[in-house]
ZAKOL-588102 format. One line per field, with one value per residue (C-alpha): chain; x, y, z; residue in one letter. Coordinates in Angstrom, 3 decimals. Layout:
N
chain (A/...) .
xx (X/...) .
yy (Y/...) .
zz (Z/...) .
res (A/...) .
//
This chain:
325
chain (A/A/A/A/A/A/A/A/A/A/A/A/A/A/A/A/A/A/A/A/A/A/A/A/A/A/A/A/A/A/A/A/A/A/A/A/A/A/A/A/A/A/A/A/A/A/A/A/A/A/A/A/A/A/A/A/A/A/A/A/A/A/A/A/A/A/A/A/A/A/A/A/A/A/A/A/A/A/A/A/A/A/A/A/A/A/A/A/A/A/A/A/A/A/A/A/A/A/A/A/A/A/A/A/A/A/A/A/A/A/A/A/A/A/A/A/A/A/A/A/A/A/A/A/A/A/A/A/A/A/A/A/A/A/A/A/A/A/A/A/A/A/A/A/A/A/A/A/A/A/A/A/A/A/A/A/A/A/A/A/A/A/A/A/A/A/A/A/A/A/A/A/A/A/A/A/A/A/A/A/A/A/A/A/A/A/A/A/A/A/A/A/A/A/A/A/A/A/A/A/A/A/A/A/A/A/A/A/A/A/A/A/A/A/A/A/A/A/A/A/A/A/A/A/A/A/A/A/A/A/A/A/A/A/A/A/A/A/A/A/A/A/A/A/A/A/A/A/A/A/A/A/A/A/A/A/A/A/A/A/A/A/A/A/A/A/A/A/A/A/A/A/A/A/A/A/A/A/A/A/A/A/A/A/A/A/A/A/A/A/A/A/A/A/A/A/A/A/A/A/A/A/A/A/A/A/A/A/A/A/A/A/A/A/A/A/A/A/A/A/A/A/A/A/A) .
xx (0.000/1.540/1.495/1.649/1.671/-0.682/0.214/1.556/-0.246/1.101/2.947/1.824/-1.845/-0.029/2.120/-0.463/-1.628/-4.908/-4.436/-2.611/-5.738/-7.990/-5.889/-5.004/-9.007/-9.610/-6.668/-7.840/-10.917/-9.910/-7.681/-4.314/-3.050/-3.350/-3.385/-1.007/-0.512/1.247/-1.720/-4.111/-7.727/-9.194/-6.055/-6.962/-10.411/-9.606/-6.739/-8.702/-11.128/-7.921/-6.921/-10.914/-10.481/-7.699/-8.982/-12.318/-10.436/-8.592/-10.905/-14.479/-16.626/-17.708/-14.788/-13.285/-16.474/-16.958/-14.143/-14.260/-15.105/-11.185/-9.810/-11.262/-9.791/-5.986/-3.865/-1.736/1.507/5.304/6.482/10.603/12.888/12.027/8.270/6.749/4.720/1.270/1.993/5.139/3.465/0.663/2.849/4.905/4.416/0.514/1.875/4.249/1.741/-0.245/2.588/4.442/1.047/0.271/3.553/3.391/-0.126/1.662/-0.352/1.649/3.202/1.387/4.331/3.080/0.216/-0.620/-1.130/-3.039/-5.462/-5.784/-6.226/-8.465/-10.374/-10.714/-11.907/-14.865/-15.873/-19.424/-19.707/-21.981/-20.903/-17.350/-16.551/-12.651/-11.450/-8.038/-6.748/-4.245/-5.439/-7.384/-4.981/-4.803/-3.977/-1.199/-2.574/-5.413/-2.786/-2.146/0.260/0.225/1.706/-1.483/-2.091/-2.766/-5.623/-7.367/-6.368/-9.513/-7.687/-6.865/-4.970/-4.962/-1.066/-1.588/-2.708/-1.392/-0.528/-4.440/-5.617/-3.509/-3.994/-7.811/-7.536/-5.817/-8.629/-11.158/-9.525/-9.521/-12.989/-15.258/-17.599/-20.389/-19.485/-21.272/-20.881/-17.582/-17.425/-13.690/-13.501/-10.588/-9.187/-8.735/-7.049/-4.475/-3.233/0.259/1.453/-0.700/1.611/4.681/4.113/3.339/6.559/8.396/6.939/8.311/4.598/3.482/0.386/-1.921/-4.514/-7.437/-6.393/-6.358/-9.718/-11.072/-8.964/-10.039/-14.046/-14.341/-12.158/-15.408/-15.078/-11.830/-12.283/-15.166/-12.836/-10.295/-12.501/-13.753/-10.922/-9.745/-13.032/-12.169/-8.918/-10.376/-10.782/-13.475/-13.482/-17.093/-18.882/-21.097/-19.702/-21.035/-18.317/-18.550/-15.564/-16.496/-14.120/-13.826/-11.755/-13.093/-12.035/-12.632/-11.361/-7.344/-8.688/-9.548/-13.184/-11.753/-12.688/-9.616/-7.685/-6.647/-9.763/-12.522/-16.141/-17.701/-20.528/-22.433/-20.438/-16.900/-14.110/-10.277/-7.223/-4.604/-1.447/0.179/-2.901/-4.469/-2.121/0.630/1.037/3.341/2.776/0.239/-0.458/-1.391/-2.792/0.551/2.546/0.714/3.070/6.463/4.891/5.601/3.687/4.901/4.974/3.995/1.080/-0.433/-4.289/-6.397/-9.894/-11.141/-14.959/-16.507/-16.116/-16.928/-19.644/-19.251/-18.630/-21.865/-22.246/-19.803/-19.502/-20.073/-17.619/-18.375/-20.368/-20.015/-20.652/-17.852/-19.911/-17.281/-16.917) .
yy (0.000/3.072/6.158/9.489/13.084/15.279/18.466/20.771/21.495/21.180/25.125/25.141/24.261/24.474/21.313/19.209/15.836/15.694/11.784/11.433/12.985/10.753/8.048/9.563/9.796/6.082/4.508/6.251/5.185/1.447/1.884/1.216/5.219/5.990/9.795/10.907/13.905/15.380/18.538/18.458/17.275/20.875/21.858/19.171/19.691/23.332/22.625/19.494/22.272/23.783/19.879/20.029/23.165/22.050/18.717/20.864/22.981/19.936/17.856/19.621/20.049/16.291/13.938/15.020/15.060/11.231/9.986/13.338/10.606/9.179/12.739/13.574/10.313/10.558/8.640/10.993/9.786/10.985/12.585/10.392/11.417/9.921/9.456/10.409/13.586/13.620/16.736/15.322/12.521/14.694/16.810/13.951/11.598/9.500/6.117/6.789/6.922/4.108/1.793/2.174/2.007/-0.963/-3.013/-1.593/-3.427/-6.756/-6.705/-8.713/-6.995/-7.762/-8.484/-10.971/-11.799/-15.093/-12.902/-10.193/-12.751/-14.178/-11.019/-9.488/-12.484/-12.973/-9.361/-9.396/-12.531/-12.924/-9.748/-9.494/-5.986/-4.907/-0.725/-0.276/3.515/3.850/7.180/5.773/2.521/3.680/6.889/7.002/10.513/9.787/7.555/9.624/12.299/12.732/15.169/16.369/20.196/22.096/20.625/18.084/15.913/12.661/8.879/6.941/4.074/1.447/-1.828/-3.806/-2.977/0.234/-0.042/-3.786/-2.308/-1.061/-4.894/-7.031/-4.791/-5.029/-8.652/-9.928/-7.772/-9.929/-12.600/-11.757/-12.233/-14.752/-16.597/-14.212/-10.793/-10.374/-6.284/-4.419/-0.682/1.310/4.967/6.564/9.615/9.199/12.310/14.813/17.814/17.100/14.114/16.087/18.942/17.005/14.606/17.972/20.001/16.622/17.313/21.036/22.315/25.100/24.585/26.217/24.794/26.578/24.970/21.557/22.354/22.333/19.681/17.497/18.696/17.206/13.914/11.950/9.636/9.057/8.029/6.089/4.270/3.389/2.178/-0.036/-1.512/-2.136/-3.638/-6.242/-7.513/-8.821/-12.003/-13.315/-17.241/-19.057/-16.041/-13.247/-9.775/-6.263/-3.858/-0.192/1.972/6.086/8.841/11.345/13.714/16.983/19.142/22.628/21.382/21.155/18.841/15.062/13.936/11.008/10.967/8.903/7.103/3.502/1.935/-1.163/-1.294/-4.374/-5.626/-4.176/-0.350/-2.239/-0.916/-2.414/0.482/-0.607/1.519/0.868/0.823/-1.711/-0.247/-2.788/-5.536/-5.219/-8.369/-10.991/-13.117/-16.968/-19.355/-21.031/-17.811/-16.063/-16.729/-15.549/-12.409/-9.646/-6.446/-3.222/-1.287/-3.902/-3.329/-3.642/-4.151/-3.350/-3.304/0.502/0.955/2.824/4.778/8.826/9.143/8.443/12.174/12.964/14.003/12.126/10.044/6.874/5.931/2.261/0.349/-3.948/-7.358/-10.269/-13.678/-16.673/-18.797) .
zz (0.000/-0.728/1.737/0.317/2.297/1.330/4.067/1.079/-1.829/-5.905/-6.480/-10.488/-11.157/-15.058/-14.481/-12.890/-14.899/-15.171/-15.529/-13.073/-10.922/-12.304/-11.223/-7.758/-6.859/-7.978/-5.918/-2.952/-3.645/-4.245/-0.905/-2.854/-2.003/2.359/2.336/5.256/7.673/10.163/10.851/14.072/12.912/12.853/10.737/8.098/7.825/6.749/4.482/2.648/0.939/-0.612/-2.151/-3.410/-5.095/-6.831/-8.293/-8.910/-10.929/-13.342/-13.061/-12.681/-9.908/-8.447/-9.270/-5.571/-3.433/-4.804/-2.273/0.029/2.903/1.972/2.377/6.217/7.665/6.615/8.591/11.221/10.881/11.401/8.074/7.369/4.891/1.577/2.557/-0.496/-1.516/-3.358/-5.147/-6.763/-8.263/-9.781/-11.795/-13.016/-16.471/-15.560/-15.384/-12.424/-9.750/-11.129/-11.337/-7.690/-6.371/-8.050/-7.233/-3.380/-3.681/-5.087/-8.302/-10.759/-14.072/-17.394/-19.493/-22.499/-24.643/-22.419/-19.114/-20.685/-22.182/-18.584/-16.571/-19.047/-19.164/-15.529/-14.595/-17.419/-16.513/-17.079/-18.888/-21.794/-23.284/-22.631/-23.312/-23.567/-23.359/-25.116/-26.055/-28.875/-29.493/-32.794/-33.632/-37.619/-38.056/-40.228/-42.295/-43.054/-44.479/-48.352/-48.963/-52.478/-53.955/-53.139/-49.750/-47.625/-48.940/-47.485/-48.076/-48.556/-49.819/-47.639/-46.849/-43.256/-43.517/-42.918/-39.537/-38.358/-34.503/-34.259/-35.667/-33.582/-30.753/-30.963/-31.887/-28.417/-27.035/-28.890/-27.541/-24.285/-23.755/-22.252/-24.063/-22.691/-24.171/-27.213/-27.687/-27.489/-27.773/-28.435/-27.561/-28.982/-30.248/-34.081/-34.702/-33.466/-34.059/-32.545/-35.600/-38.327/-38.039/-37.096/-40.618/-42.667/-41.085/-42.607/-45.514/-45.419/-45.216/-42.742/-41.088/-38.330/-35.618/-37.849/-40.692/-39.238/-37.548/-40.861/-42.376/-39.102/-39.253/-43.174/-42.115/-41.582/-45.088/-44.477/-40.984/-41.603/-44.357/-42.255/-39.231/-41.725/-42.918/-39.201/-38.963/-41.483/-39.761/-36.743/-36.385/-32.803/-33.061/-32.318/-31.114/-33.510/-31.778/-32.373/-32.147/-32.282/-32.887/-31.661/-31.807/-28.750/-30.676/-31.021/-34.034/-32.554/-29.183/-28.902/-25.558/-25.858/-24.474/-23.343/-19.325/-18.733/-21.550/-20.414/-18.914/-19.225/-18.148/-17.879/-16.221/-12.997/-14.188/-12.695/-14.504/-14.275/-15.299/-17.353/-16.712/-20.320/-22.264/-24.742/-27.410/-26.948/-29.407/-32.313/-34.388/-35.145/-32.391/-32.839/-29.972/-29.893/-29.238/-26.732/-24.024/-26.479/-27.644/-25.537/-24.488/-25.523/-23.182/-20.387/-18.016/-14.877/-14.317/-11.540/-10.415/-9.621/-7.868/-11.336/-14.262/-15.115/-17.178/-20.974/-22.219/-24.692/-28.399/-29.869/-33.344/-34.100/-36.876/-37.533/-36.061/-37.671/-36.580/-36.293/-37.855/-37.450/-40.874) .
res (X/X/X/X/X/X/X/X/X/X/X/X/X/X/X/X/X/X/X/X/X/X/X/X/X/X/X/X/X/X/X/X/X/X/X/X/X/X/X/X/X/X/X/X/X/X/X/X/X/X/X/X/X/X/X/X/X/X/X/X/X/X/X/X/X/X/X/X/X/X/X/X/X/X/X/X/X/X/X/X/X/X/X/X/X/X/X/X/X/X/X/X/X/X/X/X/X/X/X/X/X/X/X/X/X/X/X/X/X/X/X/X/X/X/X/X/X/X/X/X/X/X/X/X/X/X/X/X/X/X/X/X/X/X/X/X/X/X/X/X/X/X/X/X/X/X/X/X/X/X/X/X/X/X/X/X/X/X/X/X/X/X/X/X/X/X/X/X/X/X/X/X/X/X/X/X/X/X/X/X/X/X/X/X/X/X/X/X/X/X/X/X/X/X/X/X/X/X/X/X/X/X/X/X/X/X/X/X/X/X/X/X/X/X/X/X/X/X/X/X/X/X/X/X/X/X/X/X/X/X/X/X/X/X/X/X/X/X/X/X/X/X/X/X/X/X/X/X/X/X/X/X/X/X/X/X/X/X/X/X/X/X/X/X/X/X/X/X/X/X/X/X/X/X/X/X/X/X/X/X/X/X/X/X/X/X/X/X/X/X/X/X/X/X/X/X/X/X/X/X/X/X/X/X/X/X/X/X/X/X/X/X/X/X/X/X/X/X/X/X/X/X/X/X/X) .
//
């Protein structure tokens, strides 16, 4: 279990991860993070509104009064030299809170295609529709790019090649799951601004966030045509699954509407985290080689109470359904 002192709060609101956050809240909540102290009750019960304002702030107003019963029973405890601090952690990269929490907690590292099938399996158990929430795990953005003399234009014209990490990826997902689940639904952001300007400066071509607004508001054929093509490179032996692929990417919003970007829901509203993502297999994967293909990057998993709301208005980009031969 892993203690951290909350008794001084983060200096830049600018360099906290909102991730991170989102992560802090839910392992207090699942009792893998003991908040500690060294202030006098009444002294904490002041200074805990200060912590709310802050997570109200990154986070909006409710994600901290959800485990606000956590925050007014911290454990008063002796601050030691290299005790750790909660505000370090929140500014740092997301997965580094996640990940010492988990191994202080014992929960066993992810690292191959076998173990992944097993864990994922054994949380959804039972499950009959499965919602996975991956940030990158259907990111086409550069293959959606045709760069040509007067511009950049869309690719409509597709092979599986072109997106073999998103296919095997989603394809150790499919099987992952027990028998029961016959719906999965992947939220995703399909676009960003970040590699369309980064594979156009390669290019030698100037561009601005307006201009990829508008490039990213008419990408819908495109999208639609690669979703579909993803579609047809999964492979679900023995049972008929709808799946749904929606993109949370906003094109006048420079912010994803992803809630939190590594996450399952399953049955009952229980949700599991997975601290690398699902975004992690590089190469085909065959029943005989689950155990010799390694995860990239490896993972932990683990259970969290519930799940934010799904965020609203968003697309539906294909929607298909798996019949086995």
């Amino acid at each position: 279990m892993l203690e951290l002192w909350v008794d001084a709060l983060p200096e830049k609101l600018a360099k906290i991860d909102a991730t991170t956050c989102q992560d802090f809240l839910r392992l207090i909540e699942n009792q893998s993070v003991v908040l500690c102290t060294e202030k006098t009750k009444t002294e904490w019960n002041d200074f805990v509104n200060e912590w709310q304002t802050i997570f109200d702030k990154i986070l909006g107003i409710g994600k901290f009064e959800a485990c606000r019963t956590y925050w007014l029973m911290p454990r008063s405890k002796e601050k030691k030299p290299g005790d750790y601090n909660a505000q370090t952690f929140l500014s740092e990269t997301p997965d580094q809170l996640l990940r010492i929490a988990l191994e202080r907690k014992q929960e066993p590292v992810v690292t191959n295609a076998m173990e992944f099938v097993n864990q994922f399996g054994m949380f959804t158990s039972g499950s009959k529709q499965i919602t996975v929430f991956d940030r990158y795990l259907l990111s086409i953005q550069e293959q959606l790019m045709h760069l040509t003399e007067s511009g950049i234009e869309y690719q409509t014209d597709f092979q599986k090649k072109h997106f073999n990490r998103q296919i095997h990826s989603l394809n150790l997902i499919l099987r992952s799951l027990p028998e029961s689940v016959v719906e999965l639904k992947i939220y995703s952001d399909m676009l960003s601004w970040r590699i369309f300007r980064n594979v156009a400066l390669l290019k030698g071509i100037e561009t601005s966030k307006e201009e990829y607004y508008t490039w990213a508001s008419n990408s819908f054929e495109a999208r639609k045509a690669a979703m579909k093509c993803i579609f047809e490179g999964l492979i679900r032996k023995n049972i008929p699954t709808t799946i749904t692929f929606i993109d949370c990417f906003q094109p006048n919003s420079q912010y994803t509407n992803l809630e939190h970007d590594r996450f399952v829901n399953y049955s009952q509203n229980r949700s599991f985290i997975s601290s690398g993502g699902f975004n992690n297999v590089w190469s085909a994967v065959s029943e005989d080689e689950l155990e010799k293909t390694d995860l990239h990057p490896k993972t932990f998993m683990i259970q969290v109470p519930d799940t934010a709301p799904t965020p609203p208005n968003l697309r539906m980009i294909h929607k298909g359904r798996i019949v086995p031969n």
